[in-house]
C-alpha positions as CSV (number, residue, x, y, z in Angstrom):
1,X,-36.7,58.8,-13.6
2,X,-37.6,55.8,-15.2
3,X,-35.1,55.0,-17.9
4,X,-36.4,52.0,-19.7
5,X,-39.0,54.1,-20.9
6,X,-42.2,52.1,-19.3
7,X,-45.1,54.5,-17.7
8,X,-44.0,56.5,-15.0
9,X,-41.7,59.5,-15.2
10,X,-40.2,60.9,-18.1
11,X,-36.7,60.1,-19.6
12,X,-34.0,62.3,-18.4
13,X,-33.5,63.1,-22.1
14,X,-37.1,64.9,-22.0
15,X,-36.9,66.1,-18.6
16,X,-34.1,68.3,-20.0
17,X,-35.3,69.2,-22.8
18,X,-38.5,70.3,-21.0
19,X,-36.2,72.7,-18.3
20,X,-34.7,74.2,-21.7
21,X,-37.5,74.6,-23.1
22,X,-39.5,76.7,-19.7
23,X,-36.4,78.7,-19.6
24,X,-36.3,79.6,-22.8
25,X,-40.1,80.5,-22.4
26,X,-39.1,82.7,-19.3
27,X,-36.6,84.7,-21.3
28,X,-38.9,85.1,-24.1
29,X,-41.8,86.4,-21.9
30,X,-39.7,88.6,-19.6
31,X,-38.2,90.3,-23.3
32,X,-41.3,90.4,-24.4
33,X,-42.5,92.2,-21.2
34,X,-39.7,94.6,-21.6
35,X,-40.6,95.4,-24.6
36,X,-44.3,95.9,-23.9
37,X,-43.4,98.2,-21.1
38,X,-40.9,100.4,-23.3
39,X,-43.6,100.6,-25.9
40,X,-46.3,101.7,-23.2
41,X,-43.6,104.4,-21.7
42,X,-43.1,105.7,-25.6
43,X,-47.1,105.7,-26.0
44,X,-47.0,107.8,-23.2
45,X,-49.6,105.5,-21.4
46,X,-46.9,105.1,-19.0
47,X,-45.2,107.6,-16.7
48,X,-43.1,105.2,-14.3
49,X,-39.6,105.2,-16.1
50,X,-37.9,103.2,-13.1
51,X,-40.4,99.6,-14.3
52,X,-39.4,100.2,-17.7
53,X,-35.5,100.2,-16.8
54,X,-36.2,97.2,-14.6
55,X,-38.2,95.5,-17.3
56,X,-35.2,96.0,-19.4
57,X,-32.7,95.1,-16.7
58,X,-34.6,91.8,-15.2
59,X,-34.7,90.7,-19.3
60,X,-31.2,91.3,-20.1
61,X,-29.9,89.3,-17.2
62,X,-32.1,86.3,-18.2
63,X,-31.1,86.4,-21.2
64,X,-27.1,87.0,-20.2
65,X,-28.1,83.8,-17.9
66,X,-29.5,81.6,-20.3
67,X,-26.5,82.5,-22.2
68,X,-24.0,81.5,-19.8
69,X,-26.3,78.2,-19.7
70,X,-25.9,77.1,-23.3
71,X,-22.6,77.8,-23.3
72,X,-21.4,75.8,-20.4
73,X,-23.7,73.2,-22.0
74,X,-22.2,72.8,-24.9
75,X,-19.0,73.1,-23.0
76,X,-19.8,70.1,-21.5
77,X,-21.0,67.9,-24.7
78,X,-17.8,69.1,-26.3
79,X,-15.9,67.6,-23.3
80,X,-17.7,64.5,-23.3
81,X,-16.9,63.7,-27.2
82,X,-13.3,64.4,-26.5
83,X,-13.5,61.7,-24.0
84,X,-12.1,58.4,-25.2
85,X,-14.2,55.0,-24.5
């Protein structure tokens, strides 16, 4: 990582917020893939009950995941502006 910013990599600042960002994007399609599914089963275009709870299962533990992400996160920043310079 370059930090004065010249060509090359990214900062670390955008690097970041690029890993939040495809992870929120992961959660957000796997949700949305739950949903879809849960939809198709209600439609009855769907028959197979066990991909639907999986769906549903996969997507809550991202999102329980990212959860646990952002709040250890902002753990950490908290920590950091308690510190004394």
């Amino acid at each position: 990582i370059n930090p004065s910013g010249g060509s090359g990599s990214k900062p670390s600042g955008a690097a970041f917020q690029d890993a939040l960002n495809n992870a929120f994007q992961g959660v957000d399609k796997l949700q949305k893939n739950a949903h879809a599914s849960t939809e198709s089963l209600l439609r009855g275009e769907s028959e197979d009950l066990h991909k639907v709870a999986l769906d549903q299962q996969r997507a809550s533990l991202a999102f329980d995941l990212f959860l646990q992400v952002r709040n250890k996160a902002v753990s950490a920043y908290q920590e950091i502006m308690r510190m004394q310079v």
